[in-house]
C-alpha positions in Angstrom: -43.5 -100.8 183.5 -39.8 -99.6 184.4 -39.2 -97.2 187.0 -37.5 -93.9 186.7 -34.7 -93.4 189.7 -33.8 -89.9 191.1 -30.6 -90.5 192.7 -30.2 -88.8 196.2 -28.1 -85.5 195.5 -24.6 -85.5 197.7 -26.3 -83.1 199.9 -29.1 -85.6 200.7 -26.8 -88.3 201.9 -27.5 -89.7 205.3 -25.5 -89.3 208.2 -24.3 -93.4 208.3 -23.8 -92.4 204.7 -26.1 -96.3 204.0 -27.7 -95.1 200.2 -28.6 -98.8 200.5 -31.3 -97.9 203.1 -32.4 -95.0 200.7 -32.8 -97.1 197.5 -34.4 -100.2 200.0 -37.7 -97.9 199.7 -37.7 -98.0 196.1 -36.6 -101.4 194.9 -38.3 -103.7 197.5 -36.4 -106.9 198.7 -33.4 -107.9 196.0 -32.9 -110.9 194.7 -31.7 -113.8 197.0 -27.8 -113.5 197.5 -27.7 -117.0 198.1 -26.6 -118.0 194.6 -23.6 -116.2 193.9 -23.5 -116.7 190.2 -26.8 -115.2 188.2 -27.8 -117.1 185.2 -27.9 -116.3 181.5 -29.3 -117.6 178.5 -27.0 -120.6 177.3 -25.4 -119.4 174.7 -23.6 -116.8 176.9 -23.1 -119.4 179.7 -21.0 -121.3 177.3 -18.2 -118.0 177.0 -18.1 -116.7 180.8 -16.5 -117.5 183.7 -19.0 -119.8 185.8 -21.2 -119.9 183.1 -23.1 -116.9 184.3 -23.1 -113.1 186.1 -20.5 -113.8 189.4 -22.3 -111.2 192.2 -18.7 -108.9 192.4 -18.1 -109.3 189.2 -17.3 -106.4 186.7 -18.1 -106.9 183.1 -17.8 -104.5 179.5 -20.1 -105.3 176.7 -18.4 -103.0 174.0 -21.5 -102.2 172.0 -24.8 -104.0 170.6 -28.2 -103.3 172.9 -29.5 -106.7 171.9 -26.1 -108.1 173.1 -26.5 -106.3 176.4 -30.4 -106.7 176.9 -30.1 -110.9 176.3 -27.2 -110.6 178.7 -29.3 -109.7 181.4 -32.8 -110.5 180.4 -32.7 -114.0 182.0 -31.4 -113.0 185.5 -34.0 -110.3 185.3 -36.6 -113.0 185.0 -35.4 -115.2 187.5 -35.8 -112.1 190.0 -33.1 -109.9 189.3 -33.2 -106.1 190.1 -31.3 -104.0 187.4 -30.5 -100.7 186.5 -29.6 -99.1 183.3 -27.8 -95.7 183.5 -27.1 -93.4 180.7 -28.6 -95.0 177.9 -32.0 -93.1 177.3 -32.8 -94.5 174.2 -32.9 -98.1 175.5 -36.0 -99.6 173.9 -38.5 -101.0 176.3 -40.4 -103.0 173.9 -37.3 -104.9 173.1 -36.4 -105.3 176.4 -39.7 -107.1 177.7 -39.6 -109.1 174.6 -36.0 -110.4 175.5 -37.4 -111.5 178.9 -36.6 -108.6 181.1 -38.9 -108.0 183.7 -39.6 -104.1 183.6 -41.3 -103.7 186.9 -37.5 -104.8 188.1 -35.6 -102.3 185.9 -34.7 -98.7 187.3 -33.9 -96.0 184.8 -31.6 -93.5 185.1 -31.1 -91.4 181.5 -29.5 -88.2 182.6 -25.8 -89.2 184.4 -24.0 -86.7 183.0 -23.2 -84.6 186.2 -21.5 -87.0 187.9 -21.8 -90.9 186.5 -19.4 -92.2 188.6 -21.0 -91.6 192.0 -24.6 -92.2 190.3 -23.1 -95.4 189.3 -21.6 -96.1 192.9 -25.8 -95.6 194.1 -26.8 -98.1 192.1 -24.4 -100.9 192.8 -25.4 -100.7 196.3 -28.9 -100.9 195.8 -29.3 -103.6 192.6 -28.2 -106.6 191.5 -26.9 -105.8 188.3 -26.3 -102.3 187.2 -25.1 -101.5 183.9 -23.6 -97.9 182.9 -22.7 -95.7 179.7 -20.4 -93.4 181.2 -20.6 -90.5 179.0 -16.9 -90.1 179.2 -13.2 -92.0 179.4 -13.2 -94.5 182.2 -9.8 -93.6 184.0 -8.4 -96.6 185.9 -9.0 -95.2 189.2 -12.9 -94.8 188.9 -12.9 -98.1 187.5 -10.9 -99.6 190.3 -13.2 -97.7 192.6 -16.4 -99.0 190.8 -15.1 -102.6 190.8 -14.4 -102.6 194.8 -17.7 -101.0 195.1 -19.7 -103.9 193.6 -17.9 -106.6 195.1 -18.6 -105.1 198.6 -22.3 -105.2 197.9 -21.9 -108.3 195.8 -23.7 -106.7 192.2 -23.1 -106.9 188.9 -21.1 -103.8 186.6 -22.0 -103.7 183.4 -20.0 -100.8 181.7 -21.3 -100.2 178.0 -20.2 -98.6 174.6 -16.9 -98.0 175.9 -13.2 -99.2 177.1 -13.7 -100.6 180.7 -10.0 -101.1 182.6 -9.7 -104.3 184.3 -13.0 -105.6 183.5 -12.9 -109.1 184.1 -14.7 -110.5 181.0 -15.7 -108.3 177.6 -17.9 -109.4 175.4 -18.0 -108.0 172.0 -20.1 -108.3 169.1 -18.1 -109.9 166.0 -20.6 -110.9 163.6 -24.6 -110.1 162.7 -26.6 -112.0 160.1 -30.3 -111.5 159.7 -32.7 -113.9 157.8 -36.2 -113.3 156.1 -36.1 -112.0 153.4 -36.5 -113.6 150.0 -35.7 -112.5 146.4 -38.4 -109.8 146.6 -40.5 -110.8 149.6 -40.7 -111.1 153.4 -39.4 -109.6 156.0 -36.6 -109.7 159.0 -37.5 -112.4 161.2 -34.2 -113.8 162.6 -30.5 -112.5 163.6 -27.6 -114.6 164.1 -25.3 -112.2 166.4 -21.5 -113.4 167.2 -20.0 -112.8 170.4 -16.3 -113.2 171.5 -15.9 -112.8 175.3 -11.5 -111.9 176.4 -10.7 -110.7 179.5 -8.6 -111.6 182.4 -11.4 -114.0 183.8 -11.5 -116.2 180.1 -7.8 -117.9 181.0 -6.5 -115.7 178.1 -8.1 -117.0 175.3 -10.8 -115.6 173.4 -14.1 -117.6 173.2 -17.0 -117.4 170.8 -20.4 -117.5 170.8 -24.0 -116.9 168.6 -26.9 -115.8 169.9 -29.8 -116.4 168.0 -32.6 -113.4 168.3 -36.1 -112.3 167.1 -38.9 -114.5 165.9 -37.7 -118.1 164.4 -37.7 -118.7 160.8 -40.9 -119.9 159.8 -40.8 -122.2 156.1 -42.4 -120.3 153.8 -46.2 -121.6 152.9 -47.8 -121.7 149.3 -51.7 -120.4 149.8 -53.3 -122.8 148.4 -55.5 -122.4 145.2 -59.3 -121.8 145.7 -61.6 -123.7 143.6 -64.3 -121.8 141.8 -67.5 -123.3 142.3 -70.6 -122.8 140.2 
């Protein structure tokens, strides 16, 4: 099951001002820093730097859930502690069915008081944090975010909005779904594009699909019962 996070208040900061120490309690030993690149599912290898999530790294995922859960669902599974702040609809069903391990994923809905500094909490404390700041990203806070996860080698994830000097963005481009027939059925299978730019893709855009939900299945004739007397 996920875990709800009350961030400390500014008042309740300790005097060495480590949050790290504070959040320690919560989230348990993180995942081994010895690897400095977390993985992700090979489609998305294929389009970013390194082939996976560079510890340091910031990254903007400009909208799409299913986009943003498969980016981090395998690194979550491999260990990974994340946080998800300011997106309280985020579907937890979806989630553990991408592959995200729940009992490693901290919730924090409510970030509109201050998202920056809730944000800054969170990178010090998890390996991947991703945010949906509730407001314009100036370049300052994002500056100040970016230094703040490669000091504590984690993962940004800014989501649903413009993210200055990210160093990869991946954006949705395309969605196909398959399933249904001429009167029958039912969704089964989406084909999502992704294009990843940024100043980490050597200035070209590269593309991706992802291929999510249940695979297609060939449709099977019942076959015909034969009465018997």
């Amino acid at each position: 099951m996920a875990n709800p996070l009350a961030l400390p208040s500014p008042s309740d900061d300790p005097p060495n001002g480590d949050i790290r120490q504070q959040l320690a309690a919560t989230l348990g030993r993180r995942a081994s820093e010895i690897e400095p690149v977390l993985p992700v599912t090979p489609p998305l290898a294929e389009v970013l730097p390194e082939r996976g999530l560079r510890r340091g790294a910031t990254v903007s995922v400009t909208a799409s859930t299913a986009l943003l859960i498969t980016l981090v669902a395998t690194a979550s599974a491999n260990g990974a502690w994340c946080a998800v702040a300011g997106l309280p609809t985020l579907g937890l069903l979806a989630c553990a069915e991408a592959g995200v391990a729940l009992e490693r994923l901290l919730l924090v809905p409510d970030i509109t008081s201050d998202w920056s500094r809730a944000t800054a909490t969170l990178l010090e404390g998890c390996d991947i944090t991703v945010v949906a700041p509730p407001s314009k990203v100036t370049e300052a806070t994002s500056r100040k975010l970016a230094a703040r996860a490669r000091a504590h080698k984690s993962v940004l994830i800014g989501y649903g909005t413009d993210w200055p000097g990210a160093d990869v963005v991946l954006s949705p481009t395309t969605s196909v779904w398959h399933g249904i027939g001429r009167g029958h059925g039912r969704l089964r299978h989406r084909e999502l594009g992704v294009t990843a730019t940024g100043r980490r893709t050597a200035g070209r855009p590269r593309h991706t699909t992802l291929h999510l939900g249940l695979p297609e299945t060939p449709s099977v004739t019942p076959p015909r019962l034969r009465t018997v007397s």
